[in-house]
Gaussian input, Z-matrix of N, CA and C with variables (Angstrom, degrees):
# hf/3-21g

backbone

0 1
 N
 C     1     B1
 C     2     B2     1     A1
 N     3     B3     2     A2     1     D1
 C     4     B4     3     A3     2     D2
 C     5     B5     4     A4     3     D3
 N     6     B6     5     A5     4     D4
 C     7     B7     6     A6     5     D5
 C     8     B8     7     A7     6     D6
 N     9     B9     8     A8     7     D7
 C    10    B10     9     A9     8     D8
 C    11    B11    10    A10     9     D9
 N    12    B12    11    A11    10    D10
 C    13    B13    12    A12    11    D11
 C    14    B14    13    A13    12    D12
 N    15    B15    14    A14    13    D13
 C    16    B16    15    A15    14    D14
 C    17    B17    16    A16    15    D15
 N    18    B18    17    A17    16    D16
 C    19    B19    18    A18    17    D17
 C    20    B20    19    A19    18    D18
 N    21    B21    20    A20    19    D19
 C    22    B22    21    A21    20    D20
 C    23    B23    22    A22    21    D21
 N    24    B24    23    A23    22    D22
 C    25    B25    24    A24    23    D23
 C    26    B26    25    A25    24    D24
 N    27    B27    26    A26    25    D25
 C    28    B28    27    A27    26    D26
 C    29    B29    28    A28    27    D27
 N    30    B30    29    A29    28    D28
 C    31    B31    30    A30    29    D29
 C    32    B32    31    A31    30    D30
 N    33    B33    32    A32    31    D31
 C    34    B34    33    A33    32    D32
 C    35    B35    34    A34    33    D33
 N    36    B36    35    A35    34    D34
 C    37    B37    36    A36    35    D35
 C    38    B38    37    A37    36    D36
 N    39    B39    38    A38    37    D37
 C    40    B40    39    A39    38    D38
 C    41    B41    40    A40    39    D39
 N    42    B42    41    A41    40    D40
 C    43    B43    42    A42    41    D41
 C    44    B44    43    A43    42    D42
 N    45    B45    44    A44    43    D43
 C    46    B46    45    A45    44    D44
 C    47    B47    46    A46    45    D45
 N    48    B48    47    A47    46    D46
 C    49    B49    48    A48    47    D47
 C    50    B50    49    A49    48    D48
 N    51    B51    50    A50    49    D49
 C    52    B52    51    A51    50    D50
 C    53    B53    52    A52    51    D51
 N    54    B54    53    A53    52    D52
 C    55    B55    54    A54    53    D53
 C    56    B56    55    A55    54    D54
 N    57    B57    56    A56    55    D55
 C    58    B58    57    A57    56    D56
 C    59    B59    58    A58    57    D57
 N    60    B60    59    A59    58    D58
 C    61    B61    60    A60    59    D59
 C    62    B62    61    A61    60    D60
 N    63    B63    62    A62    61    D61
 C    64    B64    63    A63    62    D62
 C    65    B65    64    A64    63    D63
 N    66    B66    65    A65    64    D64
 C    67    B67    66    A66    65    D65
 C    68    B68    67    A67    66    D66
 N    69    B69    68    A68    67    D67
 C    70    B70    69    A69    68    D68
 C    71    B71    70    A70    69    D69
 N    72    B72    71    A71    70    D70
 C    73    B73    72    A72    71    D71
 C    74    B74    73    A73    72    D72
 N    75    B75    74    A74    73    D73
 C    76    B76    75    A75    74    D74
 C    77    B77    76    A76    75    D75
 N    78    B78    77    A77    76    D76
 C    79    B79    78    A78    77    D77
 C    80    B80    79    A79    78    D78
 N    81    B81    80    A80    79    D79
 C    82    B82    81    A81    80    D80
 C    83    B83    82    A82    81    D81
 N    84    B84    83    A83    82    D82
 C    85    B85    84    A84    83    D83
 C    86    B86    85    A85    84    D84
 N    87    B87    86    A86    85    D85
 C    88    B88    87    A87    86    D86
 C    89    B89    88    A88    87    D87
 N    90    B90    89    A89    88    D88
 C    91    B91    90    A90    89    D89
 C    92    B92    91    A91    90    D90
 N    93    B93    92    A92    91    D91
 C    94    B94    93    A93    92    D92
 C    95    B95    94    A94    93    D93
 N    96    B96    95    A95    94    D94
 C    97    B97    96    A96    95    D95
 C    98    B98    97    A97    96    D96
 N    99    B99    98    A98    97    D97
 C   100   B100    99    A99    98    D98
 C   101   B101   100   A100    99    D99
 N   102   B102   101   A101   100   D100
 C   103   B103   102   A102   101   D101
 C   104   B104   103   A103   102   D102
 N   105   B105   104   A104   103   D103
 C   106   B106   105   A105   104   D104
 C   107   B107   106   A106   105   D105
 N   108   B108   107   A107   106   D106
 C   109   B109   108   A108   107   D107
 C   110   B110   109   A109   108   D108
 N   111   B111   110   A110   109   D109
 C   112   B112   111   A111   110   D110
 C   113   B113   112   A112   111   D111
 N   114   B114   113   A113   112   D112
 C   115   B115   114   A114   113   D113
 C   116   B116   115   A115   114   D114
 N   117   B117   116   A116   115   D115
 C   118   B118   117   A117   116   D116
 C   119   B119   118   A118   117   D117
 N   120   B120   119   A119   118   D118
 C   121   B121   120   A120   119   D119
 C   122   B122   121   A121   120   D120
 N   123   B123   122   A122   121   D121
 C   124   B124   123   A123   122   D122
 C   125   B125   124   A124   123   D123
 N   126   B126   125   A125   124   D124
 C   127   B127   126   A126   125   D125
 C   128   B128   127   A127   126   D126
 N   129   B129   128   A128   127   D127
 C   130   B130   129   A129   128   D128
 C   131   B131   130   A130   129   D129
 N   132   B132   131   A131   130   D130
 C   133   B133   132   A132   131   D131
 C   134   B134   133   A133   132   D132
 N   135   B135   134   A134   133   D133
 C   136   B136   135   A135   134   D134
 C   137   B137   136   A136   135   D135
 N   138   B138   137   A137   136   D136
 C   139   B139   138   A138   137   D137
 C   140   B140   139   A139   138   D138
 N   141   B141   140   A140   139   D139
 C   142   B142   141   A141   140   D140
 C   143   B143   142   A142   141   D141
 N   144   B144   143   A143   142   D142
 C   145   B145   144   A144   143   D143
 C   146   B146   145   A145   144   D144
 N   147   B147   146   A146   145   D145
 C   148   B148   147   A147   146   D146
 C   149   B149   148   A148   147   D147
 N   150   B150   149   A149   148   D148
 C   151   B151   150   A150   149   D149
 C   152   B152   151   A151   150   D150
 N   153   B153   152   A152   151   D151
 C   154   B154   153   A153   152   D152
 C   155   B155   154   A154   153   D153
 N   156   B156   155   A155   154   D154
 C   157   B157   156   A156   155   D155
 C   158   B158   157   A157   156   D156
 N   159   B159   158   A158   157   D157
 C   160   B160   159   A159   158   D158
 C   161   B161   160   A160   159   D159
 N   162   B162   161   A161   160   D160
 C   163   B163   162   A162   161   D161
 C   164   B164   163   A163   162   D162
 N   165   B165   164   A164   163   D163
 C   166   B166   165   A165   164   D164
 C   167   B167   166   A166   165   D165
 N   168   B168   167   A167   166   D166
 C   169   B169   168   A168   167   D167
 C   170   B170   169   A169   168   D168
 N   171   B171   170   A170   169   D169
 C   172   B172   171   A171   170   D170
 C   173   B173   172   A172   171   D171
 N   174   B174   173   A173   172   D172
 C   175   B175   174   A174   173   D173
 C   176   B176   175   A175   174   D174
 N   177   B177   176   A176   175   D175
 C   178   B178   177   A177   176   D176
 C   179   B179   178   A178   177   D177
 N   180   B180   179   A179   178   D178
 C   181   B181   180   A180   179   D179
 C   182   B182   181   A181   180   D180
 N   183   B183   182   A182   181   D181
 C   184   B184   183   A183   182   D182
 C   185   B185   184   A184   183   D183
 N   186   B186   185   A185   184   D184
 C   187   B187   186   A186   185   D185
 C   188   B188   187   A187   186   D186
 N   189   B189   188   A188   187   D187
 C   190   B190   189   A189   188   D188
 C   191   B191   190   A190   189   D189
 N   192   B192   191   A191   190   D190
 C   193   B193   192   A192   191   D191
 C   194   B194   193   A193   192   D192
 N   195   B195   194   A194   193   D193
 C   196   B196   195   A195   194   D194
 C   197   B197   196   A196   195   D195
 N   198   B198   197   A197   196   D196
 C   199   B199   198   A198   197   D197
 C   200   B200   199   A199   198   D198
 N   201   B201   200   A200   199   D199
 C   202   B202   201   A201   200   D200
 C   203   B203   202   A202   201   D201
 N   204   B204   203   A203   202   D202
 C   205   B205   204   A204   203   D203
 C   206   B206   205   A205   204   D204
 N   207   B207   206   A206   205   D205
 C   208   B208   207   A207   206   D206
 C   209   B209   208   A208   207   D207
 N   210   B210   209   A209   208   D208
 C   211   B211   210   A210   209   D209
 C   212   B212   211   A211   210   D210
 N   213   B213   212   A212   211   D211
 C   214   B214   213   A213   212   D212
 C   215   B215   214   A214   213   D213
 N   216   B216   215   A215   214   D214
 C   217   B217   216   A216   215   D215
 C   218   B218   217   A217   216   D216
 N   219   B219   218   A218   217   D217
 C   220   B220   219   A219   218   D218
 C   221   B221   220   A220   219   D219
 N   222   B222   221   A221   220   D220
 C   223   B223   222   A222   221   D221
 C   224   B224   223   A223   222   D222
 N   225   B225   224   A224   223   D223
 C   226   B226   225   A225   224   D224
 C   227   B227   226   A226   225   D225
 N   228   B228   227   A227   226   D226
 C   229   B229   228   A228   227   D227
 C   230   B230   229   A229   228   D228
 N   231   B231   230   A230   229   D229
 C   232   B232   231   A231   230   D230
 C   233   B233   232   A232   231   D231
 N   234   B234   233   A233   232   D232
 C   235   B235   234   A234   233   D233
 C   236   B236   235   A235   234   D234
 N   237   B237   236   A236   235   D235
 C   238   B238   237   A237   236   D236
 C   239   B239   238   A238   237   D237
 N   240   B240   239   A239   238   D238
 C   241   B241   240   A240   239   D239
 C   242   B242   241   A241   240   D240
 N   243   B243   242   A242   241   D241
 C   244   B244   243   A243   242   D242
 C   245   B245   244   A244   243   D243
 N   246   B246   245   A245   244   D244
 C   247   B247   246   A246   245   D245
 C   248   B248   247   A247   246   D246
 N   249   B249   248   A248   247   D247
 C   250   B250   249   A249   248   D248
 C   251   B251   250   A250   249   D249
 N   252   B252   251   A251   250   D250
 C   253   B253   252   A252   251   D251
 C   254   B254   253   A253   252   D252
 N   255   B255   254   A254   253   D253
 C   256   B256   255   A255   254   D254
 C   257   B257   256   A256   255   D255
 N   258   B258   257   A257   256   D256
 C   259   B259   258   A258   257   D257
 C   260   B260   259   A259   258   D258
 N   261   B261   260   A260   259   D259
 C   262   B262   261   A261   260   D260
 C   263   B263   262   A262   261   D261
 N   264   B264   263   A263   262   D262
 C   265   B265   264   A264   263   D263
 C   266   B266   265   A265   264   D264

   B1=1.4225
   B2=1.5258
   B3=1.3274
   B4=1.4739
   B5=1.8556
   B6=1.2698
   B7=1.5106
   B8=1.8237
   B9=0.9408
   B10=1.9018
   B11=1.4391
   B12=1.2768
   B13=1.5425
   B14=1.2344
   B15=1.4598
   B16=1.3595
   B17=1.5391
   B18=1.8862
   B19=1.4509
   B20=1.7576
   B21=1.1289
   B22=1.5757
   B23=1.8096
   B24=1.2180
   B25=0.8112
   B26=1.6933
   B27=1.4002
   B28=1.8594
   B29=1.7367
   B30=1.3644
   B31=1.4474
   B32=1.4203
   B33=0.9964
   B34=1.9333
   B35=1.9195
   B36=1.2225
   B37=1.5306
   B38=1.6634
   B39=1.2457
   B40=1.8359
   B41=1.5631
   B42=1.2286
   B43=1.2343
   B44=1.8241
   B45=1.4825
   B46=1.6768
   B47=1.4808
   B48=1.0949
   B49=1.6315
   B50=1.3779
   B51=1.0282
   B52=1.7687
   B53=1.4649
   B54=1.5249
   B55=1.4641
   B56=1.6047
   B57=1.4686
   B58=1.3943
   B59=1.3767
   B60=1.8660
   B61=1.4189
   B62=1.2573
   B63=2.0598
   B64=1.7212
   B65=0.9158
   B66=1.1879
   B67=1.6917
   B68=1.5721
   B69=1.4480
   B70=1.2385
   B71=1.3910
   B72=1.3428
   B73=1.5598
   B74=1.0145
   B75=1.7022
   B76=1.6142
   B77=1.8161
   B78=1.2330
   B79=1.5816
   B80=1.1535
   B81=1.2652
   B82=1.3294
   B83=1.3430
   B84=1.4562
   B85=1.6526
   B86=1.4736
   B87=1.2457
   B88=1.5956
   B89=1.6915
   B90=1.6151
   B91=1.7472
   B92=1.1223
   B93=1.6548
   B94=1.5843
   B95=1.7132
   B96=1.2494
   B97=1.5371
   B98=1.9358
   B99=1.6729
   B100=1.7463
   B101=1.7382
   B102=1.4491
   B103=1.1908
   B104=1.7461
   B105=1.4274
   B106=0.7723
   B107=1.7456
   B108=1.0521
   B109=1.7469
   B110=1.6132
   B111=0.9943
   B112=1.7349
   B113=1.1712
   B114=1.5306
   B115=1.2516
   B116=2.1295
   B117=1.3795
   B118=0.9634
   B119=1.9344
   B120=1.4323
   B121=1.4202
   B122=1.7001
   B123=1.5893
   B124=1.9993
   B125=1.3197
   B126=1.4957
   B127=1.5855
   B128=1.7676
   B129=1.2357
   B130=1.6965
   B131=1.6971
   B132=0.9432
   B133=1.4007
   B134=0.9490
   B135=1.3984
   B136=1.5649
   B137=1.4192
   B138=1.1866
   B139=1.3314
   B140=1.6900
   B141=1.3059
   B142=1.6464
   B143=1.5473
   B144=1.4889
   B145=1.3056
   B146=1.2765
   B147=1.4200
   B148=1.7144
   B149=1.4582
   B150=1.2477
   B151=1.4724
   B152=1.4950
   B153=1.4686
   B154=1.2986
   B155=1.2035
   B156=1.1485
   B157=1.8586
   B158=1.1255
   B159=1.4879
   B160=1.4949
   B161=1.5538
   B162=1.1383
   B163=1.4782
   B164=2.0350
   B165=1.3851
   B166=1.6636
   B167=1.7405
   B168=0.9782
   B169=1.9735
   B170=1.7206
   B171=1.2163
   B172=1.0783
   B173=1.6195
   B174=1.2022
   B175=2.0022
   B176=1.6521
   B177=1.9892
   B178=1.5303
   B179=1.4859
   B180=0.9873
   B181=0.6520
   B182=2.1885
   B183=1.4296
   B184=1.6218
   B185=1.7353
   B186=1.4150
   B187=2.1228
   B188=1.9251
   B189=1.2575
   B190=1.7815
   B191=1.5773
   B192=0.9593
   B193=1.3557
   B194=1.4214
   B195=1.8062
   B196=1.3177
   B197=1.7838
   B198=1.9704
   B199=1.2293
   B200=1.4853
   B201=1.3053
   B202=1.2665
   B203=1.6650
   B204=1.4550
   B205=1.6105
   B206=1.2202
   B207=1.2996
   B208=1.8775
   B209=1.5817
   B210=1.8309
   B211=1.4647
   B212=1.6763
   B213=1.5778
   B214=1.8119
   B215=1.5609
   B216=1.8596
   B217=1.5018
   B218=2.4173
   B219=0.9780
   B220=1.8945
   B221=1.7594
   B222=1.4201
   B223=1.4698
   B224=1.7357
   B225=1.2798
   B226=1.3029
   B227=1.6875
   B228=1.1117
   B229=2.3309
   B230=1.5733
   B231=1.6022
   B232=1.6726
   B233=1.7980
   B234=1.3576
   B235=1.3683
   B236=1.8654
   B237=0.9398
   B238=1.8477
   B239=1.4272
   B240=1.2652
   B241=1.4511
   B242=1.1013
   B243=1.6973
   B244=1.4380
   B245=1.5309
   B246=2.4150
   B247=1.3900
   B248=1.8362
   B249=1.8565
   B250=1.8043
   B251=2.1799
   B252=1.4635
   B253=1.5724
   B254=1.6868
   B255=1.4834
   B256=1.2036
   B257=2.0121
   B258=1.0679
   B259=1.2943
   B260=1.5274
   B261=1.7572
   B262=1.5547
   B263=1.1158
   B264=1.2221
   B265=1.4993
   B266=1.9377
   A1=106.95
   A2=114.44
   A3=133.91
   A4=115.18
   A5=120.48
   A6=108.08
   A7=101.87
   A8=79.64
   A9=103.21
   A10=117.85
   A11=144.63
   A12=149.92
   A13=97.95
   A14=113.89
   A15=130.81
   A16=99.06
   A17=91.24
   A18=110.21
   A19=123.70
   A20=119.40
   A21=127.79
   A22=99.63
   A23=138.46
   A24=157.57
   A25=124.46
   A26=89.64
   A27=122.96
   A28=98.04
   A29=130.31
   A30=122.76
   A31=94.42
   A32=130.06
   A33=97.33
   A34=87.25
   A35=99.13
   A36=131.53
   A37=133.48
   A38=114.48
   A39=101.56
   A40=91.53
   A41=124.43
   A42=137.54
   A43=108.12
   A44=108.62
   A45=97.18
   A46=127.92
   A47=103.40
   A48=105.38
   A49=121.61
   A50=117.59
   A51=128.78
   A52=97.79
   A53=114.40
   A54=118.89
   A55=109.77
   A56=102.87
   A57=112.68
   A58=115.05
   A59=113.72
   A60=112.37
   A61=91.91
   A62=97.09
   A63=118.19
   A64=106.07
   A65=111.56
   A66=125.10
   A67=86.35
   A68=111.85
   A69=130.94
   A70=107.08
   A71=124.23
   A72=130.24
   A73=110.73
   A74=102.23
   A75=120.54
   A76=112.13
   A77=101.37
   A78=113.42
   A79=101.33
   A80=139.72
   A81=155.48
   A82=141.75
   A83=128.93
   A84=107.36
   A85=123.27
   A86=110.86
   A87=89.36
   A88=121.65
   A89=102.96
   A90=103.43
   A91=146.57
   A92=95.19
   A93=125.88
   A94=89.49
   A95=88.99
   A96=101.36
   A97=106.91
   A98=97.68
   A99=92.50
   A100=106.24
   A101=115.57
   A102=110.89
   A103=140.61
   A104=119.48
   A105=133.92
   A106=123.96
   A107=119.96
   A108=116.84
   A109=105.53
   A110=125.78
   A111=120.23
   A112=97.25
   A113=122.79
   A114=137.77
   A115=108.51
   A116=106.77
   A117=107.79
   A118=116.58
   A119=109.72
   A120=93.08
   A121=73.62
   A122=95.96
   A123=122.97
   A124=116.66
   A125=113.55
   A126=96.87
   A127=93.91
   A128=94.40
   A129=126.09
   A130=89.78
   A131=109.93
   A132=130.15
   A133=113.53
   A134=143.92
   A135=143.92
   A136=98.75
   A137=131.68
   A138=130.99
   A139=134.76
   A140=106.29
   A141=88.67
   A142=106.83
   A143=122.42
   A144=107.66
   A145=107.21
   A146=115.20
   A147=118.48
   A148=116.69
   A149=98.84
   A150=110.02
   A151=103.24
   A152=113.28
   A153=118.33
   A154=133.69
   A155=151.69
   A156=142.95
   A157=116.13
   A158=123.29
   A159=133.87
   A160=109.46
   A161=110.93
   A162=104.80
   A163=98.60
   A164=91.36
   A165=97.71
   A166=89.54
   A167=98.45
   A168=102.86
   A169=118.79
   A170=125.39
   A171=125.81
   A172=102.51
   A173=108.52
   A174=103.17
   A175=100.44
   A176=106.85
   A177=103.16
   A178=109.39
   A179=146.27
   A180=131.99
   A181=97.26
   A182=92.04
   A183=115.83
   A184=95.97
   A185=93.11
   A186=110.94
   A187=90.17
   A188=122.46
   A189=106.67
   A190=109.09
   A191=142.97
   A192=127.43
   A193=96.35
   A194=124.32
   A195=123.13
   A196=79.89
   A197=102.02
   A198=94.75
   A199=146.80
   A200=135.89
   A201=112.67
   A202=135.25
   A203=128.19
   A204=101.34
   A205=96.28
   A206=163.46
   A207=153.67
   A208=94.94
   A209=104.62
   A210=96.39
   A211=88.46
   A212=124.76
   A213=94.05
   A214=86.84
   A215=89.12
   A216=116.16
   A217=88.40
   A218=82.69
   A219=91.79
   A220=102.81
   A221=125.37
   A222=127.02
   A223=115.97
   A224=101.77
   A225=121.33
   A226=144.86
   A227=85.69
   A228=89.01
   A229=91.16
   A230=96.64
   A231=112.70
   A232=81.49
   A233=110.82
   A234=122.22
   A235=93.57
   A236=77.73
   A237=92.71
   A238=116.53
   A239=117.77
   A240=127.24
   A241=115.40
   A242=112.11
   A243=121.80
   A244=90.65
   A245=86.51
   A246=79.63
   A247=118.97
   A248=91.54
   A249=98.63
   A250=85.66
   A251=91.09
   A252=93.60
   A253=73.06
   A254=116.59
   A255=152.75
   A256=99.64
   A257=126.45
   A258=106.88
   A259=97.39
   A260=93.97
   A261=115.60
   A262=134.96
   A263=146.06
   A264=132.07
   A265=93.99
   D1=117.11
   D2=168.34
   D3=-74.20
   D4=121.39
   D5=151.21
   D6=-126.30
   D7=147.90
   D8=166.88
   D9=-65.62
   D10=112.63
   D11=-162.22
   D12=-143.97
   D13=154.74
   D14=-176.52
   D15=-175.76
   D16=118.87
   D17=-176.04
   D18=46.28
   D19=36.63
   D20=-174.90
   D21=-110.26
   D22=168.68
   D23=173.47
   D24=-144.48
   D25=95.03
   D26=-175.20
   D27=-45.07
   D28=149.57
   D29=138.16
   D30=-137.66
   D31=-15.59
   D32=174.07
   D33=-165.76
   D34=140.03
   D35=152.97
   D36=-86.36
   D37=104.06
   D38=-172.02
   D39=-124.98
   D40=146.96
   D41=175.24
   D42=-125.68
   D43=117.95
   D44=-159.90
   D45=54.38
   D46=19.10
   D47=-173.86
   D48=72.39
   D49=25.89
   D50=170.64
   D51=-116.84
   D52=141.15
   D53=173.42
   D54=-74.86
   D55=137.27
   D56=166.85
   D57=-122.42
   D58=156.10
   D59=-175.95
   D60=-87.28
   D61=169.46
   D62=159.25
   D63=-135.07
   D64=-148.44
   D65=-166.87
   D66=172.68
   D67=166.35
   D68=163.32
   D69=-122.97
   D70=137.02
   D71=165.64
   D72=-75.35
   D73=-176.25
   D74=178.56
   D75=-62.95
   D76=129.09
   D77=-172.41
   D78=-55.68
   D79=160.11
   D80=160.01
   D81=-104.06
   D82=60.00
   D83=-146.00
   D84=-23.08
   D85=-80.37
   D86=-173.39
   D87=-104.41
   D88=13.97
   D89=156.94
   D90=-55.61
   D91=-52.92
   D92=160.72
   D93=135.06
   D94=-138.07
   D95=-160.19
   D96=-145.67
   D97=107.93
   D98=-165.86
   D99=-59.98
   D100=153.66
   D101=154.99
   D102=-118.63
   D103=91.67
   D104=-144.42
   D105=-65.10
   D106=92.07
   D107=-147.62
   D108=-100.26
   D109=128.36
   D110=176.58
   D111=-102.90
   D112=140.30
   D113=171.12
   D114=-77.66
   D115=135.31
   D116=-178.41
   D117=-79.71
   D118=9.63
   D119=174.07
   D120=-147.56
   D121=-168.38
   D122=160.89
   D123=-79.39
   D124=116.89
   D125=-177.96
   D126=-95.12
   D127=164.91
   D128=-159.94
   D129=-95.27
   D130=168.66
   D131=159.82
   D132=-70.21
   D133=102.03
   D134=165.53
   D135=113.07
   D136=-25.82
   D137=170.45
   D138=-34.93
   D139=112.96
   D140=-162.84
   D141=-78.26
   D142=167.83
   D143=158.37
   D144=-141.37
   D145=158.96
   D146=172.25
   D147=-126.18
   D148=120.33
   D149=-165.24
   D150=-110.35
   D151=115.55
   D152=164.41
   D153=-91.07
   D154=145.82
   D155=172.00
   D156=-135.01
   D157=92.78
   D158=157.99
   D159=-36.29
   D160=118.28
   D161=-168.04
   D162=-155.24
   D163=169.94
   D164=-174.40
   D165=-134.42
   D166=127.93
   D167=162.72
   D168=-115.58
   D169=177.53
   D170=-132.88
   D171=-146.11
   D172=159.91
   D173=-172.58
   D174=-65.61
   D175=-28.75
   D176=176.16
   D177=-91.97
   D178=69.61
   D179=-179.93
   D180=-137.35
   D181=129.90
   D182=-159.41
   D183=-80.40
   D184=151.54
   D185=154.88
   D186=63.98
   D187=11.64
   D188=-175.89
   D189=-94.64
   D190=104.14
   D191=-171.74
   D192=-106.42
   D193=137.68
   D194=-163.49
   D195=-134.21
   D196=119.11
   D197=141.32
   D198=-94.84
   D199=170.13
   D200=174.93
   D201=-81.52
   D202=174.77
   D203=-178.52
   D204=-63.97
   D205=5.98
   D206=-155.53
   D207=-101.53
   D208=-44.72
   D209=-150.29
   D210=-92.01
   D211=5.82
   D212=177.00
   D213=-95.83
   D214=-166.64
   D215=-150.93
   D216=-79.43
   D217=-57.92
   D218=-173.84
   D219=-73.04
   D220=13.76
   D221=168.23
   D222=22.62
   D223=29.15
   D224=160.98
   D225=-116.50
   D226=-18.64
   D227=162.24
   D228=-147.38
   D229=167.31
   D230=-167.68
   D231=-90.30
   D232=172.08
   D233=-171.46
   D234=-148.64
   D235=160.41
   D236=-177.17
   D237=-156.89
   D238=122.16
   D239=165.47
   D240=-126.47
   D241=169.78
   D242=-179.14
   D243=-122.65
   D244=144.33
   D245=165.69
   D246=-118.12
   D247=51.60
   D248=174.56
   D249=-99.43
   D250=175.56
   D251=-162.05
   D252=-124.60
   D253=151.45
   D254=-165.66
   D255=-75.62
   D256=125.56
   D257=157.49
   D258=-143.29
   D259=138.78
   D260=170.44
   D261=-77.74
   D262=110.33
   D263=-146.68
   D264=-113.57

């Protein structure tokens, strides 16, 4: 499983709550930098999974839009999404 990163800094990958390895690929000037995640078991057909990434991002860091606690709905933690879309290779 591939994701697209630019300027973030990974410290741990868990998928279902089991640790999984990464790697980072070859940098990209202005692509970013893939991040290459191995799943720690076989996923099944229909099988859901939840993949978390402890991670740190950066003032450069592209596609992150961070709102504040004011602007969500429960005006209590900042929230952050991206608007690149995930693809699984």
């Amino acid at each position: 499983q591939v994701l697209d990163t630019k300027d973030v800094q990974v410290f741990k990958v868990t998928v279902n709550g089991q640790d999984a390895k990464f790697v980072f690929g070859e940098k990209h000037s202005f692509k970013g930098t893939p991040l290459e995640i191995t799943l720690p078991f076989e996923l099944r057909r229909g099988q859901e999974a939840i993949v978390e990434i402890s991670f740190e991002s950066s003032p450069t860091s592209s596609a992150l839009q961070w709102f504040t606690p004011e602007q969500t709905s429960g005006k209590k933690h900042p929230f952050l999404f991206s608007q690149c879309q995930v693809e699984w290779t």
